[in-house]
C-alpha positions as semicolon CSV with decimal commas, in nm:
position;residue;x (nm);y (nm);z (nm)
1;X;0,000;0,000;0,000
2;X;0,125;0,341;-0,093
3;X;0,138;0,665;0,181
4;X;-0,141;0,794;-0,023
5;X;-0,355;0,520;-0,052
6;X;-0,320;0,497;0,347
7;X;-0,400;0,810;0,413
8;X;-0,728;0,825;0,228
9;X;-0,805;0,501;0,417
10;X;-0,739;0,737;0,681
11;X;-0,936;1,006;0,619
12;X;-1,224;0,716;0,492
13;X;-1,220;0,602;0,880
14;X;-1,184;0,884;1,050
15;X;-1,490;1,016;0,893
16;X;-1,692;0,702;1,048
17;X;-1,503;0,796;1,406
18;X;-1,290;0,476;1,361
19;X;-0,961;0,479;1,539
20;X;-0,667;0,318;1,334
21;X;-0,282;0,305;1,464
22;X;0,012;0,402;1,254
23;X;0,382;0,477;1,293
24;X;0,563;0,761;1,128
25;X;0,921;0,937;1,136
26;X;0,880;1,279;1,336
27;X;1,092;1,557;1,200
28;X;1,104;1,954;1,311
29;X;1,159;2,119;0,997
30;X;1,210;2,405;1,295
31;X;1,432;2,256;1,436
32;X;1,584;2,048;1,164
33;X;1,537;1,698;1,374
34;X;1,392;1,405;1,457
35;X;1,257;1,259;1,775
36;X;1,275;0,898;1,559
37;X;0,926;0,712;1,513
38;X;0,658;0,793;1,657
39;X;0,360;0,537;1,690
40;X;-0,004;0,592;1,794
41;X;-0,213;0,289;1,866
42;X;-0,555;0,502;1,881
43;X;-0,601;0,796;1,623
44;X;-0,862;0,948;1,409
45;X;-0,732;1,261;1,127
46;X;-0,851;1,577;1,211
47;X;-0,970;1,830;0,892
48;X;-0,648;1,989;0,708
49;X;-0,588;2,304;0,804
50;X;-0,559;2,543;0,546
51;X;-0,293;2,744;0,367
52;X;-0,371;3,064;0,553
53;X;-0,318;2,897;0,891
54;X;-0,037;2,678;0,800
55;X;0,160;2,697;0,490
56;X;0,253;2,326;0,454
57;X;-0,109;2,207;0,500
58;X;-0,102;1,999;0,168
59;X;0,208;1,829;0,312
60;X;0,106;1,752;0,640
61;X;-0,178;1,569;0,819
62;X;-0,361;1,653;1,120
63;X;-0,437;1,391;1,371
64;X;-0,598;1,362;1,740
65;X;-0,434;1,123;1,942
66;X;-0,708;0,923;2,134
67;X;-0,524;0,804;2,416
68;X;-0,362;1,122;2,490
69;X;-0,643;1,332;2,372
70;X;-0,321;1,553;2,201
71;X;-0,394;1,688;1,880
72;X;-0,067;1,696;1,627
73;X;0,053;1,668;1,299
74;X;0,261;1,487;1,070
75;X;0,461;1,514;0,724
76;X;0,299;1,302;0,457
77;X;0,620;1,172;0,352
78;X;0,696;1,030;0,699
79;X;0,449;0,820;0,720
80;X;0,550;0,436;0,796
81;X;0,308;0,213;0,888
82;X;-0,043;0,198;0,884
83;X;-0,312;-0,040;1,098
84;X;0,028;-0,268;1,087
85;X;0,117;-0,253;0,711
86;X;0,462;-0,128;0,611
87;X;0,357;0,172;0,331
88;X;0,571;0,254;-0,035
89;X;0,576;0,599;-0,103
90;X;0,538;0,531;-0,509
């Protein structure tokens, strides 16, 4: 499965309030780092922000963490695993 085709999945059950897990590199593009992967075992996609608000909004995601109740974001590109499946970025 490609990044893309995950993250409409995503957005698919997140929509019907189903919680999904996935894994994904963290980077600061602030700080120019990485925290390494991140996982979250319970989260639904919050609705992309928009341009005006944050200029890399078609890059990133937006995401509520359910068992922290935290609500973050993270780069497309970095996204590893989804519900357990190791994702291609072609």
């Amino acid at each position: 499965m490609t990044v893309y085709e995950a993250i409409k999945q995503m957005r698919d059950l997140s929509k019907k309030g189903e919680p999904f897990s996935f894994t994904f590199a963290s980077y600061s593009k602030t700080k120019d780092s990485s925290d390494g992967n991140i996982h979250v075992s319970r989260g639904l996609l919050r609705k992309r922000d928009s341009e005006a608000n944050n200029q890399y909004a078609d890059c990133q995601e937006s995401y509520t963490n359910l068992d922290t109740g935290e609500p973050r974001r993270f780069w497309q590109c970095c996204l590893l695993v989804f519900n357990g499946q190791t994702l291609t970025i072609s």
